[in-house]
N, C-alpha and C positions, 0 to 999 in steps of 0.2 A: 905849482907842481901838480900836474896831471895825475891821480894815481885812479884814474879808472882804466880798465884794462879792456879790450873788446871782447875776450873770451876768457875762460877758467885756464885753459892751456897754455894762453899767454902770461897770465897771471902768476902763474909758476914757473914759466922761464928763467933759468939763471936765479932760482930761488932753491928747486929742491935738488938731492941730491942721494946717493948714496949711501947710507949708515949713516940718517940724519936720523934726531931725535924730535918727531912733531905730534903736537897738541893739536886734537881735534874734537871742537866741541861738540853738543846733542847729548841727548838725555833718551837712551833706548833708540827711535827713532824721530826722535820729538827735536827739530832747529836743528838738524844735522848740514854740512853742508856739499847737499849730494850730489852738485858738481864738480865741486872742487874735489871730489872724494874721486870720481868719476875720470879727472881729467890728472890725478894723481897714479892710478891705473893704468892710464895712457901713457904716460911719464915713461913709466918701466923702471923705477927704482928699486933699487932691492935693499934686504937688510936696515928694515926699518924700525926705531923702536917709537910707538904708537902710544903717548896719554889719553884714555877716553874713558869715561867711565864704563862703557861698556867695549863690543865690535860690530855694534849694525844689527843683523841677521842673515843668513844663509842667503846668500844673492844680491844681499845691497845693505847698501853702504858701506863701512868699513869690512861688512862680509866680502865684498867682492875680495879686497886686497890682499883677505888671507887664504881666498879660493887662488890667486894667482900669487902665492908665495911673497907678497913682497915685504910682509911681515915679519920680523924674525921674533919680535919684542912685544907684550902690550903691558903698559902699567895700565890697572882696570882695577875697578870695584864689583862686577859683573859680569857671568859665563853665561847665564842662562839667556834661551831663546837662541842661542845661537848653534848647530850641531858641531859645525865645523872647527869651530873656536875651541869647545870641548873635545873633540875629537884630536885637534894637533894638541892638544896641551897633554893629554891623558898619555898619546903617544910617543909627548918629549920630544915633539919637533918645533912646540911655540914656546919661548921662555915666558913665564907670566908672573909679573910681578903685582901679587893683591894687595891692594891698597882700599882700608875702608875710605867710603862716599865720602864721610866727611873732613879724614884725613889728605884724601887726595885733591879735593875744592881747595884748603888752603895751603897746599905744598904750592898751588897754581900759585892762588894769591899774594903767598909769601914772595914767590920768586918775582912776580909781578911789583911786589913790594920793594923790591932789593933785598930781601932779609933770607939771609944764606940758610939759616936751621930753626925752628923750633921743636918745646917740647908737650907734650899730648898724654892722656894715661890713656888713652884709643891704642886697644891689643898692646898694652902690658899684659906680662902670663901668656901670650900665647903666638903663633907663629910669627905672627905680624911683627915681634920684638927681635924675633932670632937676628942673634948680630947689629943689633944696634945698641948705642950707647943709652944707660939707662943712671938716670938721676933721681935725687930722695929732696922737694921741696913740701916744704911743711906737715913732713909726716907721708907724703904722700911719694910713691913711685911713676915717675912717666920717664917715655919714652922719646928720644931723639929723632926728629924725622927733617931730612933734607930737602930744600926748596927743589924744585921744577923748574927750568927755566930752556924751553925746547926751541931748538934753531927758526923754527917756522909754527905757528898756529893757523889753521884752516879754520874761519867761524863762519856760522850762516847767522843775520840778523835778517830783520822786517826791510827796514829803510833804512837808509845813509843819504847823507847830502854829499854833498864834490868835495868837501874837505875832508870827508872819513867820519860825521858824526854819526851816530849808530843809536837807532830805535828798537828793540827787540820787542817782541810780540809775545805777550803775558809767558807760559812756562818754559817756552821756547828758549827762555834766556838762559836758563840753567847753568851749565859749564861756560858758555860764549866769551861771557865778560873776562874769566878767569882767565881761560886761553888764553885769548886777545894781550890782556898786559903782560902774563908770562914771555911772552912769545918775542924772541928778537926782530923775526919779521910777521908781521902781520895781515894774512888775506880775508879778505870777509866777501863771501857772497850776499847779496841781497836781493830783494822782489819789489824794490823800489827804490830809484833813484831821484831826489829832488836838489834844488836849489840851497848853497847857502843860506839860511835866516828862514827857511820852511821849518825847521824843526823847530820846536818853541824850546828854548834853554829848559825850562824844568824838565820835555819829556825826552831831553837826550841822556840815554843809561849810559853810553862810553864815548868821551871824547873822542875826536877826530888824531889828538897827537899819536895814540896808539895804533891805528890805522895806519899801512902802508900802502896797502893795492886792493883794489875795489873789481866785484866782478855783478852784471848784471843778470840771474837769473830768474825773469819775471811769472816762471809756471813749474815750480818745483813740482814731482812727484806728489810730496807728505802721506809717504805710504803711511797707512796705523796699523801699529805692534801686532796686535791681538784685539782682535773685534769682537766685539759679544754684544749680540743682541737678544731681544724675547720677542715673541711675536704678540703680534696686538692682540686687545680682549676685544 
């Protein structure tokens, strides 16, 4: 089975859609994967609800999608840096549902996992609870939190071989992995493609069975967040 694709746009053919619910990895704009993000835009899908821990920033990445409305939804752990993001949500044009960092990594995982609910004292007592079911194990109060488990995940990794095995590139991995097995269909952008048995078994982070469709792009952007520098002495 072929699952490398000649472009991003092809890659999402006959995948995305309409009021689909997708998983998109990166961490601020750190392993984001900004063509696939890119050629998601190009799509023209609308009423979308978006996992990410964040939305990009103002002009890229998942900023763009919500400059051209195709967002209706983001589950997120983060607004800032972004105006736009903040700006529809303040206005009640973006639903947003907040989710702490680290309750939202294993809603990923769980669903990934097959495991429909767990429960967490992460935001007991406070909005993050409102309306969920809440349990008393040993003394202790937590909170019910439902798996993730989104129609399509967009990942960007380092490398992949032909089979779909996946290398990620030190922080860059962050959400990636979690997407990836959440995700019914699985796309991964990457900045390298090799052979079968190139990648040595210990340094592959995500098997290839999670993998569905492969896209080649070898000179991403990697725009950085916020730059700060000092000048020399």
């Amino acid at each position: 089975m072929n699952k490398i694709y000649p472009s991003a746009a092809d890659a999402l053919q006959g995948v995305v859609a309409d009021g689909q619910l997708i998983a998109v990895g990166g961490f601020g704009l750190c392993g984001i994967p900004e063509a696939l993000i890119d050629a998601l835009k190009d799509a023209g899908v609308q009423n979308l609800t978006v996992i990410s821990n964040n939305a990009g920033v103002d002009g890229f990445g998942l900023g763009k999608l919500l400059e051209t409305r195709q967002i209706k939804k983001m589950i997120a752990s983060y607004v800032g840096e972004n105006k736009e993001f903040e700006r529809q949500y303040l206005a009640g044009e973006l639903e947003l549902e907040f989710t702490p960092q680290g309750t939202l990594a294993e809603k990923l995982r769980a669903g990934g996992a097959g495991i429909p609910a767990f429960f967490t004292k992460t935001g007991v007592g406070t909005l993050v609870a409102e309306g969920k079911e809440l349990r008393e194990f040993d003394g202790e109060t937590y909170v019910m939190e439902r798996s993730l488990v989104p129609e399509v995940a967009l990942v960007k990794a380092d490398v992949a071989d032909k089979s779909g095995n996946l290398r990620f590139n030190l922080t860059a991995r962050n959400f990636n992995p979690a997407a990836a097995t959440a995700g019914k269909v699985c796309i991964v952008e990457v900045e390298r493609i090799v052979e079968v048995g190139e990648i040595a078994p210990d340094d592959i982070h995500l098997p290839g069975i999670y993998v569905h469709r492969i896209v080649h792009n070898p000179s991403p952007e990697k725009r950085i967040e916020k730059r700060t520098t000092r000048e020399r002495t």
